[in-house]
Steps between C-alpha positions, in 0.01 A plus 500: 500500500657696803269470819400874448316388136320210661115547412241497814362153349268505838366863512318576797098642479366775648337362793122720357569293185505138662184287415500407892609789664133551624519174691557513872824564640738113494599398842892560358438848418309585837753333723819716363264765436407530884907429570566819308210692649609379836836687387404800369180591744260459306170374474391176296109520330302225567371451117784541322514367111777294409575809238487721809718297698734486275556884467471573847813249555707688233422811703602349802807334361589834401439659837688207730764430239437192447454285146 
């Protein structure tokens, strides 16, 4: 099997369909996310879920380039 035909075996989830994404923010998560923030110019919310979190740092990936 050529690399192209390799299956996904470890799929990512939407971050709305995680059983914990409704948990507070991980320490991880809030330390690059306020790195990226820092970045673009943006604002960090206090109560960010780790769900939330999670999508705002694809955003910001997006925005700074990075990931």
């Amino acid at each position: 099997m050529s690399e192209n035909e390799q299956v996904n075996q470890n799929p990512e989830k939407d971050p709305e369909n995680w059983v914990t994404g409704d948990e507070p923010i991980t320490g991880p998560q809030e330390s690059y996310l306020n790195t990226l923030a820092q970045e673009a110019g943006e604002e960090v919310p206090s109560d960010l879920t780790k769900a939330q979190a999670s999508e705002m740092i694809d955003k910001l990936q997006g925005e700074t380039g990075r990931g």
